[in-house]
C-alpha positions as CSV (number, residue, x, y, z in Angstrom):
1,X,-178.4,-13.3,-135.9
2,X,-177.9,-15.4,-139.1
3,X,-174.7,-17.9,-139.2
4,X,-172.0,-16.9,-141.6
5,X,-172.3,-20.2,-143.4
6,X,-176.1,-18.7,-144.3
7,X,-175.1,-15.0,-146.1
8,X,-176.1,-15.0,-149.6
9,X,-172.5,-14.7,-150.5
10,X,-171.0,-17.4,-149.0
11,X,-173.7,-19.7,-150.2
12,X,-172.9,-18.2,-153.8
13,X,-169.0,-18.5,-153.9
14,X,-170.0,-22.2,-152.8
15,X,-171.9,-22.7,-155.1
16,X,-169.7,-22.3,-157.8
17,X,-167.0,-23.3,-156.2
18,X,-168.5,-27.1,-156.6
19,X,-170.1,-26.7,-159.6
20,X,-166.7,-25.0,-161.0
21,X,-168.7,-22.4,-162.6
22,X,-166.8,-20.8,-165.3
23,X,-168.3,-17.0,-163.8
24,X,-165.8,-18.3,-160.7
25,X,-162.4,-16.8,-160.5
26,X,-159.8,-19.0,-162.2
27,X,-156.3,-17.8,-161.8
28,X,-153.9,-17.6,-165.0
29,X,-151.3,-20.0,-164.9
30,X,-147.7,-18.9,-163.6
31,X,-145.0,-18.3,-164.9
32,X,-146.7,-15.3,-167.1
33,X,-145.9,-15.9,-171.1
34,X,-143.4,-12.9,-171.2
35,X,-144.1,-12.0,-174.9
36,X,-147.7,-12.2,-174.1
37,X,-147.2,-10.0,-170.6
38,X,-145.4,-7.3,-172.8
39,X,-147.9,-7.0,-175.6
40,X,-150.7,-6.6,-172.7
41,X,-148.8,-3.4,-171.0
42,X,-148.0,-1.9,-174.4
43,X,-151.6,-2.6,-175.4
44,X,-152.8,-0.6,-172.2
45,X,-150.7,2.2,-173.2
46,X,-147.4,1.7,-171.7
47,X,-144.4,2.7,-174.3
48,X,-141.7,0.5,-173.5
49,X,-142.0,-2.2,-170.6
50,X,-139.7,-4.7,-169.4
51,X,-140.0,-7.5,-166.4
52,X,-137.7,-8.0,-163.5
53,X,-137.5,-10.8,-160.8
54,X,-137.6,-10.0,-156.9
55,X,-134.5,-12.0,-156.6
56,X,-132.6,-10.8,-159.2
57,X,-129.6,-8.9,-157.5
58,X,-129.8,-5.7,-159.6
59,X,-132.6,-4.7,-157.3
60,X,-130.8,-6.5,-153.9
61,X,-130.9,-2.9,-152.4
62,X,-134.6,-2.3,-153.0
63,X,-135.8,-5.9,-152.2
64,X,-136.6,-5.4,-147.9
65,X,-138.7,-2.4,-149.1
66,X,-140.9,-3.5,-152.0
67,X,-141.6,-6.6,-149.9
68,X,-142.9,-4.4,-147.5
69,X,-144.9,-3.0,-149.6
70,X,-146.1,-6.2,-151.1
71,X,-144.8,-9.2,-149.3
72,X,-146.3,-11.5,-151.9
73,X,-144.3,-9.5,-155.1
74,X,-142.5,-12.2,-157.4
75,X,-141.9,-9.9,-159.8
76,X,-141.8,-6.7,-160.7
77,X,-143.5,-5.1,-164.4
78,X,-141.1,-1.9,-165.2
79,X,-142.8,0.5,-168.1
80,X,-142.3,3.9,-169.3
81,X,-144.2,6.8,-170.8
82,X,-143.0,9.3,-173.1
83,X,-143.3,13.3,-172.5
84,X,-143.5,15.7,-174.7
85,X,-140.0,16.7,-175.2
86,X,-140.7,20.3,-176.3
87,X,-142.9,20.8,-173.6
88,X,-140.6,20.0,-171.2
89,X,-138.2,22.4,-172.9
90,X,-140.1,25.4,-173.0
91,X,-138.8,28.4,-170.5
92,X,-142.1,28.6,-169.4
93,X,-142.2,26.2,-166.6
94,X,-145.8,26.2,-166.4
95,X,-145.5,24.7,-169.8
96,X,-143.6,21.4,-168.5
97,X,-145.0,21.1,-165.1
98,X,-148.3,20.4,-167.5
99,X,-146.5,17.8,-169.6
100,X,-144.4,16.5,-166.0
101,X,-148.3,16.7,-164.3
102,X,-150.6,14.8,-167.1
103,X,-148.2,12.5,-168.3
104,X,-147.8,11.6,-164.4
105,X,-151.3,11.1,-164.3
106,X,-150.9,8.7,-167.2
107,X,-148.2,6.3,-166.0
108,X,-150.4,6.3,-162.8
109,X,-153.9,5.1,-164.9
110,X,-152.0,2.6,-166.7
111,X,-150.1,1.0,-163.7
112,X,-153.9,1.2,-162.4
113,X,-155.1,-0.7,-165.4
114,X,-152.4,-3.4,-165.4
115,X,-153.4,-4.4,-162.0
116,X,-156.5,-4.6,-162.7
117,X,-156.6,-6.6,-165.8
118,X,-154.1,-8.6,-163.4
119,X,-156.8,-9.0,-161.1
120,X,-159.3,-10.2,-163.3
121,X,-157.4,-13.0,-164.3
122,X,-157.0,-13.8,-160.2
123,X,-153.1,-12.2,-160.1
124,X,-152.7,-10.2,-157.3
125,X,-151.1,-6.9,-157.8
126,X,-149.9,-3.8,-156.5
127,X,-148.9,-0.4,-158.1
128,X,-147.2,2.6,-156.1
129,X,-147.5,5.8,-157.1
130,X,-145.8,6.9,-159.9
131,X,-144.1,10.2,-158.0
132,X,-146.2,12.7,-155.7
133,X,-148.4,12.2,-153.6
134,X,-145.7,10.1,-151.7
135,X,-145.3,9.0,-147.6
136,X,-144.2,12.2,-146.3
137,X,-144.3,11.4,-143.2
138,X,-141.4,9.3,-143.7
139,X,-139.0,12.2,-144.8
140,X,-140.3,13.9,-141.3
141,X,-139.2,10.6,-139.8
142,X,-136.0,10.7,-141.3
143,X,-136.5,7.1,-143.3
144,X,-134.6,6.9,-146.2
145,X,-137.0,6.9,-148.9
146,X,-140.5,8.7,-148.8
147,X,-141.3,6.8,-151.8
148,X,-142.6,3.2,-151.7
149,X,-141.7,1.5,-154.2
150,X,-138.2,3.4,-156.2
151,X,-138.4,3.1,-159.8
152,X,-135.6,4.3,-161.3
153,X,-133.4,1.4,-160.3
154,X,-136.1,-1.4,-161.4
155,X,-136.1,0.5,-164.4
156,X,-132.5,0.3,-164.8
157,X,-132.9,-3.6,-163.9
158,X,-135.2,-3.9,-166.4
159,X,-133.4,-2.7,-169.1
160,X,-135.0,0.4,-169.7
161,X,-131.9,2.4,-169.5
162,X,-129.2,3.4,-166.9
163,X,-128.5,6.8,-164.8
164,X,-126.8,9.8,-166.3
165,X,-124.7,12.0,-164.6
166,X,-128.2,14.1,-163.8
167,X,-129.1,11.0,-162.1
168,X,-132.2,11.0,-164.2
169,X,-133.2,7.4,-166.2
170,X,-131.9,7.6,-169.8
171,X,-134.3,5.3,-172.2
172,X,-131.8,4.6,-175.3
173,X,-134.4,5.4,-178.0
174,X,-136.9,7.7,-175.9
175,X,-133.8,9.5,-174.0
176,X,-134.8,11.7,-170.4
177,X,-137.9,12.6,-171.8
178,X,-140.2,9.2,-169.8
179,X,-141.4,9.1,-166.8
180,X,-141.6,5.4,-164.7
181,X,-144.3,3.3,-163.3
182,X,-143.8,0.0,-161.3
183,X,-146.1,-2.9,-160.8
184,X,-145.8,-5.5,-158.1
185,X,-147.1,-8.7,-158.8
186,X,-147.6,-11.6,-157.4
187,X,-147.0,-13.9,-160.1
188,X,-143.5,-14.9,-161.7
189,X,-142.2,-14.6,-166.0
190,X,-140.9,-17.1,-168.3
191,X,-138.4,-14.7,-168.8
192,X,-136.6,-11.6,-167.5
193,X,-134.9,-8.6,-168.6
194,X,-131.6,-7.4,-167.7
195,X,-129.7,-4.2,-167.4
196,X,-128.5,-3.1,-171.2
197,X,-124.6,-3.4,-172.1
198,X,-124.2,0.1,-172.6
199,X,-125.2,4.2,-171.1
200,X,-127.1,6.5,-173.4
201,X,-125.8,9.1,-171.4
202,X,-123.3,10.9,-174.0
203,X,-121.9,13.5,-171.2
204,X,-122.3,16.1,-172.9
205,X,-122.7,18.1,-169.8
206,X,-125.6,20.1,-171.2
207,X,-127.0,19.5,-167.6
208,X,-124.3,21.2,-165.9
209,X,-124.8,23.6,-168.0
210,X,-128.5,24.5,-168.1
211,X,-128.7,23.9,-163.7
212,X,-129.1,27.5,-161.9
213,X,-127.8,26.3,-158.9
214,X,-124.8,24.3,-159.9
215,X,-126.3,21.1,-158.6
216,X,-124.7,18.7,-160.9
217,X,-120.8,18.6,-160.9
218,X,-118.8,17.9,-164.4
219,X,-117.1,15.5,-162.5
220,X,-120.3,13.9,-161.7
221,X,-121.0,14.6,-158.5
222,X,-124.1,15.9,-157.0
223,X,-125.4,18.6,-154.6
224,X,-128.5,16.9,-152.9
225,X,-129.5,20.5,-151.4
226,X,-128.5,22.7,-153.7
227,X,-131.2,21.0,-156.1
228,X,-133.7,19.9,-153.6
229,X,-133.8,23.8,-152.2
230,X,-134.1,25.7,-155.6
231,X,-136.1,22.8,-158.1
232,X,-138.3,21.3,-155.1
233,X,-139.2,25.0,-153.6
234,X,-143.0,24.4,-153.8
235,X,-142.8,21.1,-153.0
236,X,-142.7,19.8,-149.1
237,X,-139.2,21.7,-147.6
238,X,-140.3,24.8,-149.6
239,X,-144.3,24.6,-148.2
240,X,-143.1,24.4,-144.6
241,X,-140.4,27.3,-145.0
242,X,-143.2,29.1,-146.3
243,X,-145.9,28.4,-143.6
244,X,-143.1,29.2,-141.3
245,X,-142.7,32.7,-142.7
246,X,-146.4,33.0,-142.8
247,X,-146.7,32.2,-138.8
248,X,-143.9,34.5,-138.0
249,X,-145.1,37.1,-140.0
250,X,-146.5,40.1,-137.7
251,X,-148.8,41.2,-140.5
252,X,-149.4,41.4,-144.0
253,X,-146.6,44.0,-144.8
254,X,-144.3,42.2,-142.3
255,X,-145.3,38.8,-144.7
256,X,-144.8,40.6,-148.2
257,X,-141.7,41.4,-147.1
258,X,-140.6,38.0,-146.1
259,X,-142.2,36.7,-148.8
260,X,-143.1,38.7,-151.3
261,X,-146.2,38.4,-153.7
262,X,-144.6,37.1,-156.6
263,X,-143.6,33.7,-154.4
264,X,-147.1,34.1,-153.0
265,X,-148.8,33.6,-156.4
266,X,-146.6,30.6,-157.1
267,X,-147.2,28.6,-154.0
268,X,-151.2,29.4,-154.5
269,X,-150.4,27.9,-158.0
270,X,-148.7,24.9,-156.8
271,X,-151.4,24.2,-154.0
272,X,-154.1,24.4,-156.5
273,X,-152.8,22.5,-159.4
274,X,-149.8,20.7,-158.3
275,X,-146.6,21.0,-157.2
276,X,-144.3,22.8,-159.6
277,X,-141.1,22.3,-160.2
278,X,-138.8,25.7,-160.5
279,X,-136.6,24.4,-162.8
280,X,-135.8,20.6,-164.0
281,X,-133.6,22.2,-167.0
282,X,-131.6,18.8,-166.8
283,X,-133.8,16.9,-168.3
284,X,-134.8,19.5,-170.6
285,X,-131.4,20.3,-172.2
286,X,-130.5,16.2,-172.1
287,X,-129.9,15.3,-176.0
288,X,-129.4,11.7,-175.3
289,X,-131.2,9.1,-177.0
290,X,-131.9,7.6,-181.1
291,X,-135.1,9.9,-181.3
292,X,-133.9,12.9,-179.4
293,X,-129.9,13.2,-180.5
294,X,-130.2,13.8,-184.1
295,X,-130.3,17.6,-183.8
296,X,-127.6,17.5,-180.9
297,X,-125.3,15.7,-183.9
298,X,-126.5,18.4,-186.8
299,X,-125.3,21.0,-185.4
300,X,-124.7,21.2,-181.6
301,X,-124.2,24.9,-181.7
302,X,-127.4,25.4,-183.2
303,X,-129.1,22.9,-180.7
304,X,-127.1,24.8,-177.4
305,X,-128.6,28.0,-179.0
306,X,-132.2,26.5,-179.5
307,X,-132.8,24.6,-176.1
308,X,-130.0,25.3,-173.7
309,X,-129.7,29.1,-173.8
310,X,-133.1,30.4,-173.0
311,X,-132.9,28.4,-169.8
312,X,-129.9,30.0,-169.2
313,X,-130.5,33.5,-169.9
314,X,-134.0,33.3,-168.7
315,X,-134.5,36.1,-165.8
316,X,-136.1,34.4,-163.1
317,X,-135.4,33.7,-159.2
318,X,-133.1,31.4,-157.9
319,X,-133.4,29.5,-154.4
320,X,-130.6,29.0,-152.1
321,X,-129.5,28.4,-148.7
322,X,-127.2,31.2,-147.7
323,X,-123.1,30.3,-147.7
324,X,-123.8,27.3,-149.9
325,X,-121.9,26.2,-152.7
326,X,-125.2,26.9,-154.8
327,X,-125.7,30.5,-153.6
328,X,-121.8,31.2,-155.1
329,X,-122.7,29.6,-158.2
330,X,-125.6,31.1,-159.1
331,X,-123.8,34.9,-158.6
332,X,-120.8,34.1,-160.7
333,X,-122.9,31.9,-163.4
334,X,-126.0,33.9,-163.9
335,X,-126.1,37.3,-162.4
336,X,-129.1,38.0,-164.4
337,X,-131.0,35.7,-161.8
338,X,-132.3,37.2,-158.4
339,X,-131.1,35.1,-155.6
340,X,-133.1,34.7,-153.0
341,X,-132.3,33.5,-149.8
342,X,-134.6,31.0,-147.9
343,X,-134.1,28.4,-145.2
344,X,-132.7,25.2,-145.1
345,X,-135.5,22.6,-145.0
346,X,-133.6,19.2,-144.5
347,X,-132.9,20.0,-141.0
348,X,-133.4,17.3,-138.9
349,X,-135.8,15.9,-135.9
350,X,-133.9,13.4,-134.8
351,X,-129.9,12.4,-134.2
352,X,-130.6,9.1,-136.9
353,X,-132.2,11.8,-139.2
354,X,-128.9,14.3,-138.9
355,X,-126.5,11.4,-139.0
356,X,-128.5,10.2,-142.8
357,X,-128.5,13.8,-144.3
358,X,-125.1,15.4,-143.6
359,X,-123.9,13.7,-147.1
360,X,-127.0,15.6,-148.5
361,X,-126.6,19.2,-147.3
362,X,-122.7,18.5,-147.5
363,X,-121.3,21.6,-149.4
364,X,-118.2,20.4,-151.4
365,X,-116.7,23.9,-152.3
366,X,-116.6,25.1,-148.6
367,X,-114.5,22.1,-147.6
368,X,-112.1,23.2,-149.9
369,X,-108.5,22.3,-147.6
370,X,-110.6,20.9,-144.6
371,X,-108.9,17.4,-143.5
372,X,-110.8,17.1,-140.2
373,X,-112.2,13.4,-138.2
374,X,-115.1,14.3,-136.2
375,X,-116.5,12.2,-133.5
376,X,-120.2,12.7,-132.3
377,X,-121.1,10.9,-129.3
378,X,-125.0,11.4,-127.7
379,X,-126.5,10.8,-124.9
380,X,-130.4,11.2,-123.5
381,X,-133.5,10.3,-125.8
382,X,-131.0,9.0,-128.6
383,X,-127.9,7.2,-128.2
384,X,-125.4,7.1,-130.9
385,X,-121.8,7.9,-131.8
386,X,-120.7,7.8,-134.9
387,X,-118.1,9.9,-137.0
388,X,-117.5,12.4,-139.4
389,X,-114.3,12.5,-141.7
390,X,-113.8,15.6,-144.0
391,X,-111.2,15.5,-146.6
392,X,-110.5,16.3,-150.2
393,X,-114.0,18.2,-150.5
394,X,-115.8,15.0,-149.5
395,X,-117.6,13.6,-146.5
396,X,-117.9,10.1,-145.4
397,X,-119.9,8.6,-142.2
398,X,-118.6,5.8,-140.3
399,X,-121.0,4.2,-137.7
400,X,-118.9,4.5,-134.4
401,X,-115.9,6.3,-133.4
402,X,-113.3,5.2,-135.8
403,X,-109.3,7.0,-136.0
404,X,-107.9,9.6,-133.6
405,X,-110.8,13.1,-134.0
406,X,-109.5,16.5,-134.8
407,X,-112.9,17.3,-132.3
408,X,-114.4,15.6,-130.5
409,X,-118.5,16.4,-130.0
410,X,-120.4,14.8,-126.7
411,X,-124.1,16.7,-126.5
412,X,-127.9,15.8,-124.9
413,X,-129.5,14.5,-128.3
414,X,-132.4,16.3,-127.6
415,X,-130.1,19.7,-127.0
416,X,-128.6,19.4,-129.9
417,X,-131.0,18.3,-132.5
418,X,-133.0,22.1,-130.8
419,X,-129.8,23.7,-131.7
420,X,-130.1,22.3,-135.5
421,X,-133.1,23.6,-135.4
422,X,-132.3,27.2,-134.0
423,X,-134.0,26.5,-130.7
424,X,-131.3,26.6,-128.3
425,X,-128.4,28.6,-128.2
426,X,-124.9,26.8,-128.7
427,X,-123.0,29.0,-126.3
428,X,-125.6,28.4,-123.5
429,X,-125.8,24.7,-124.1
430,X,-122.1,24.6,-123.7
431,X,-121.9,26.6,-120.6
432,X,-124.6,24.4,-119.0
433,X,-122.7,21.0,-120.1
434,X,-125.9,19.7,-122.5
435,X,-123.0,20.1,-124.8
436,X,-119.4,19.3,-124.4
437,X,-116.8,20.3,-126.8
438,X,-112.8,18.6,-127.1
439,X,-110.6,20.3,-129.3
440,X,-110.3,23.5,-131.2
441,X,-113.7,24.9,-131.1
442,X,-113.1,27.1,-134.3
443,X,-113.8,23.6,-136.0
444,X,-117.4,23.2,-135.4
445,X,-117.5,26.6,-137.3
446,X,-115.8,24.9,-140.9
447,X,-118.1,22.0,-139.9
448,X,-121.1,24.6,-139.6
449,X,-119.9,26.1,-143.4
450,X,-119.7,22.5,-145.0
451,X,-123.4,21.8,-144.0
452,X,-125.2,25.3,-143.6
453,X,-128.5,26.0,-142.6
């Protein structure tokens, strides 16, 4: 067997090594030259870029998780690229899921490029996906992010924009119509960018407006589910509702009726081409932004007219969990839209992954005059206690059991994650002791309407 110090290789990268052989790796000197770091990205097709430093504390929150993505990341390249913003307006949603799709596809080739051109000058690099295909598994495992790297606040660092009230990134000359890319490098800048000194975001409310489900709240607010059920329905909670009614299903008339051959087609559609979204009408109807607003100021009935009201008026089927704030809004808004009724998919697998998504599926209008402490204590494969407080149509978690509880909640874990998940019947889980109950039992029932399933 030949010694390692004998490959071909090894001898080669020796070789050179001594004779300093220009065709040997040399790396580029660090700190990068930031004006010569930006003109490469824009020259690789980026639109806007800007440069942010792992230690900066804009990104303090997001710092344990890119290094574990990329332990050696020094900094962080933040870039942009434009959509088509009629596209992305159009009421056929096959339209923008095109634009949302190939420009997707772009952001991902150039991040690919810029660590490559990284590479060749002997920087290592690393860039996450831009969106989908993402680590699913860690939404199963109840982790906080599926995604690895999240971009929209090292955009925001980077001073690429900030967050409007559709909690979308708001570019203040390209407006909502970008999507973001993030490289991690291991290589620091002369210089960094910051957050910019002011919002784009006009709050108009347009978004409000144009959302089927009533997702985003004029006061700013956001439903999690309501969103996530409806514009996400072919994406991973609406696949697994769907291969659920296709297991259940006694036969093909029992699944048309469950289903139905119109939401057939779609999910065919989004398995073959790409997830679709079902609606994303915030980011169409967004005005904000030098190169977008100048209609919006003409003549903002004209523009409402124009790109807000055939979203609105559009006939088309709306998603929602049944007794949810989203279900309500979408009868009283736009009755000309079928609702449709369909399971909630953020139901959980574990006690950790039901104490991190009750402010998620936490339905503000049916906690209208709840002021109610709950304390959760289990037992068995997970122990935890921790506790709920409901008041003025908001929820807040507190690790622990904190104040004096209106109920009190002691179950099995196990028991009661099966009874999330319709397995096991409350009643008999009660009678058997897996779960014990202290107080007025009539609220767990306002508890079940502020987080339905």
């Amino acid at each position: 067997m030949p010694k390692f110090d004998d490959h071909p290789t090894v001898k080669r990268l020796r070789e050179l090594q001594n004779s300093q052989d220009q065709g040997f790796p040399t790396p580029i000197s660090s700190p990068l030259n930031r004006d010569w770091l930006r003109s490469f990205c824009l020259e690789l097709g980026a639109d806007d870029v800007g440069f942010v430093s792992i230690d900066q504390p804009e990104i303090a929150d997001e710092r344990a998780k890119i290094l574990q993505a990329f332990p050696q990341t020094k900094s962080l390249i933040s870039f942009i690229c434009r959509m088509n913003r009629d596209n992305v307006r159009n009421p056929a949603r096959s339209v923008a899921n095109v634009e949302f799709h190939h420009t997707g596809e772009e952001v991902n080739l150039i991040a690919r490029r810029i660590v490559r051109e990284l590479e060749n000058r002997g920087i290592r690099a690393v860039n996450p996906a831009m969106g989908f295909p993402m680590e699913a598994q860690d939404y199963l495992n109840a982790k906080k992010n599926v995604w690895v790297v999240s971009h929209k606040p090292i955009a925001v660092a980077a001073g690429l924009g900030h967050m409007g009230i559709h909690r979308n990134v708001i570019h203040p000359k390209f407006g909502n119509f970008i999507l973001l890319g993030t490289v991690l490098m291991d290589a620091e800048v002369t210089d960094y960018n910051h957050p910019i000194d002011y919002n784009p975001c006009v709050e108009c409310k347009l978004c409000v407006a144009a959302c089927p489900v009533g997702a985003i709240g004029a006061d700013g607010s956001f439903n999690f589910s309501a969103c996530y059920t409806h514009n996400y329905r072919e994406f991973l909670g609406g696949f697994t509702d769907w291969a659920k009614n296709l297991a259940e299903s006694k036969s093909a008339k029992d699944y048309e009726r469950k289903v139905g051959e119109a939401d057939s087609a779609t999910m065919w559609q989004s398995l073959s081409f790409g997830a679709n979204y079902k609606a994303a009408y915030c980011l169409a109807a967004c005005p904000a932004g030098e190169d977008v607003m100048a209609p919006f100021l003409h003549d903002r009935k004209e523009f409402i007219q124009e790109v807000v009201k055939p979203l609105q008026d559009k006939v088309e089927t709306v998603y929602v969990i049944p007794g949810s704030d989203a279900e309500a809004h979408a009868a009283k808004r736009f009755p000309h839209k079928q609702v449709k009724h369909v399971r909630n998919s953020l139901v959980p697998l574990s006690i950790e992954g039901f104490r991190f998504g009750l402010p998620l599926v936490f339905q503000f209008n049916q906690a209208k005059g709840l002021n109610v402490v709950y304390h959760f204590s289990f037992t068995g494969q997970e122990v935890r206690q921790f506790t709920v407080s409901i008041a003025n149509q908001t929820c807040e978690i507190h690790d622990g059991l904190v104040g004096e509880a209106d109920l009190v909640v002691k179950a099995d874990s196990k028991t009661w994650i099966a009874f999330l998940r319709k397995e096991r019947n409350m009643l008999l889980a009660i009678l058997t002791r897996k779960i014990r109950v202290k107080g007025n039992i009539r609220l767990l029932l306002k508890f079940a309407k502020c987080f339905p399933s």
